[in-house]
C-alpha positions in Angstrom: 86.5 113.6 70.4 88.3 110.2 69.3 90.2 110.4 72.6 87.1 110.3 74.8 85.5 107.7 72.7 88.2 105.7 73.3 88.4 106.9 76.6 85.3 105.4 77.2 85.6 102.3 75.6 88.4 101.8 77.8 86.7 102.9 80.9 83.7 100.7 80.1 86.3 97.7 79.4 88.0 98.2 82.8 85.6 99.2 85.3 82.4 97.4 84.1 84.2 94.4 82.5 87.5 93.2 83.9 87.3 94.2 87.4 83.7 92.7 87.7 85.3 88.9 86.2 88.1 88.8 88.0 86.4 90.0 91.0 83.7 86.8 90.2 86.8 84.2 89.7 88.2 84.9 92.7 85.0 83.8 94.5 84.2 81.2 92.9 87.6 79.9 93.8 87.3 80.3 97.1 83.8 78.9 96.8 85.7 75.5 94.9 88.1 75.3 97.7 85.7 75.4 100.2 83.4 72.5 98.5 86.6 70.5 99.1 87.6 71.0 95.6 92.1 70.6 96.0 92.7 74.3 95.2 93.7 76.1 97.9 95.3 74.5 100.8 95.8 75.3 104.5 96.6 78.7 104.9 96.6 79.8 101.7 92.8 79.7 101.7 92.7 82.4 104.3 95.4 84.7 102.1 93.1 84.4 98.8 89.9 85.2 101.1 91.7 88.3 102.5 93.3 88.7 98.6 89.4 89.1 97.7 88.5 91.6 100.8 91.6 93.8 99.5 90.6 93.6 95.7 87.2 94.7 97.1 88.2 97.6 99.1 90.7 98.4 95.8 86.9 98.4 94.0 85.6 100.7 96.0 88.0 103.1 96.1 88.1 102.9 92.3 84.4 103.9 92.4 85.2 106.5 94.7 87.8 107.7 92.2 85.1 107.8 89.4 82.6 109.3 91.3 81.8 112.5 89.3 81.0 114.8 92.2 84.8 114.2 92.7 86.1 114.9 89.2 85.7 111.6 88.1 84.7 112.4 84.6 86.0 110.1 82.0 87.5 112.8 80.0 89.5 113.8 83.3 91.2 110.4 83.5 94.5 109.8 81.0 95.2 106.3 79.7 98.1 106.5 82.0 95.3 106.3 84.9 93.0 104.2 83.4 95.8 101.4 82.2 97.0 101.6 86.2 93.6 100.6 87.5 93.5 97.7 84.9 97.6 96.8 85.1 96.6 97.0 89.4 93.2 94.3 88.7 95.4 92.2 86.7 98.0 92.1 89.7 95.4 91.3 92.2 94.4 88.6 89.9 97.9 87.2 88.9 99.1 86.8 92.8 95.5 85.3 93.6 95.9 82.5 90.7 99.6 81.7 91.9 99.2 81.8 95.3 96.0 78.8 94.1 98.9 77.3 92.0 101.2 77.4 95.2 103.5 79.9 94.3 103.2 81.7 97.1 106.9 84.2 96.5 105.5 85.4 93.1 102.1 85.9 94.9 103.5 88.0 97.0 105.8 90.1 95.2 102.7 91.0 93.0 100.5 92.0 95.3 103.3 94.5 96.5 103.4 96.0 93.0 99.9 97.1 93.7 101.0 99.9 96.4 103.7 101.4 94.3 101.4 101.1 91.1 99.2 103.7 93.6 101.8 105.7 94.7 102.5 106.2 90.8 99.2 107.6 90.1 97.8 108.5 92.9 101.2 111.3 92.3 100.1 112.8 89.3 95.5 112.2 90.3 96.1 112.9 94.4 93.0 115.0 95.8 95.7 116.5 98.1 99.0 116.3 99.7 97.6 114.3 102.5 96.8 111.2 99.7 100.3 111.5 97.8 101.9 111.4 101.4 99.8 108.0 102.3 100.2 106.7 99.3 104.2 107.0 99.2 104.9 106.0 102.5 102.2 102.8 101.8 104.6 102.0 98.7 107.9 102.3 100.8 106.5 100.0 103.1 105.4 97.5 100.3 109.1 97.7 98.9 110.7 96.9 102.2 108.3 94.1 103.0 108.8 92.7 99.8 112.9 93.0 100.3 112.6 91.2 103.8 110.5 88.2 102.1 113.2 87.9 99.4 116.1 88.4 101.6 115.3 87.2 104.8 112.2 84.8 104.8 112.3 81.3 104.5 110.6 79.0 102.1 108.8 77.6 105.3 107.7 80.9 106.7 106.6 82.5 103.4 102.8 81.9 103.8 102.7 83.1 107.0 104.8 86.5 106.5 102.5 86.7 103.4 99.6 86.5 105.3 101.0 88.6 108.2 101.5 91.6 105.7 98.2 90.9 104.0 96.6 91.4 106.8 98.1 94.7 107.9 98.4 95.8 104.2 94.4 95.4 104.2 93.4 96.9 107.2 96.0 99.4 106.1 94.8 100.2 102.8 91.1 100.1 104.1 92.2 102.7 106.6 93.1 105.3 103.8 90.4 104.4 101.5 87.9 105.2 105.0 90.0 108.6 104.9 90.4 109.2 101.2 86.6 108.9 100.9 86.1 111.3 104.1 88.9 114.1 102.5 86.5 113.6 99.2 83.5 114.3 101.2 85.2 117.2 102.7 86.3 118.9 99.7 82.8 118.0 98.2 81.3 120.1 100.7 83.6 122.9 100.8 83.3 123.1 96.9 79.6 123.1 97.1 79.5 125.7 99.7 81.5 127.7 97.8 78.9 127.5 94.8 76.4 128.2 96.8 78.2 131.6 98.5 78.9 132.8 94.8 
């Protein structure tokens, strides 16, 4: 019983709180930088913009991940789960205030964190073997783009490798969240029909 009230607490902290403010920073941010405020500058407006689209999509999926016709009951989530999502916001946030701070290497590297912080969790919470394989081969594909921009990428070309990859790690990441939320949908049904049979 302790456990789920903390559970909960936790949940409530996360979901409703922290992903909400950073979510609302982030815009306001861009809003700033638009109002010719000097925050972001030349490119790196356009990566924080597409840094928001991603932490949106990310919000969404978290929703569909707490969606209780899916098993997302609080009591079915372990504070190894629930301290990803929040460790995951906290990277989307960190490499969106660096890259405004024009440190646009550790901006990177964070945001490639987030894929292997997925593949972590997403192993031990996958709906099926169809998410664990997308979600590994996304985080091998993270790590090897983040090994090219530290080996290989110059200090000129870094913004626009970083906002190369963003872009293809978005539409990428969309792209499985459209399918994750489909396969849900499917085994919804199926579960339902089987309910219904019985």
């Amino acid at each position: 019983m302790r456990y789920l009230n903390l559970a909960r607490k936790a949940d409530k902290l996360t979901y409703g709180l922290i992903y909400p403010a950073f979510f609302g920073n982030m815009v306001y941010d861009l809003i700033l930088a638009k109002a010719d405020v000097p925050t972001f500058k030349g490119i790196a407006f356009y990566i924080g913009l597409i840094l928001v689209l991603y932490y949106i999509v990310d919000f969404i999926h978290l929703y569909g991940d707490l969606d209780e016709s899916v098993g997302g009951h609080v009591e079915n989530r372990s504070w190894a789960y629930i301290l990803g999502d929040l460790f995951t916001s906290c990277l989307f946030f960190l490499s969106f205030v660096l890259l405004k701070y024009e440190r646009t290497g550790l901006s990177f590297l964070c945001l490639e964190i987030v894929p292997v912080l997925l593949a972590i969790y997403k192993d031990q919470h996958a709906l099926n073997k169809y998410d664990r394989s997308l979600t590994r081969t996304f985080a091998l594909v993270a790590v090897l783009l983040g090994l090219v921009f530290i080996l290989f990428i110059s200090e000129i070309n870094r913004s626009l490798y970083f906002f190369c990859v963003l872009i293809a790690q978005f539409l990428a990441y969309a792209w499985y969240v459209l399918i994750y939320f489909r396969n849900a949908m499917e085994t919804q049904l199926r579960i339902n029909n089987e309910r219904i049979q019985s």
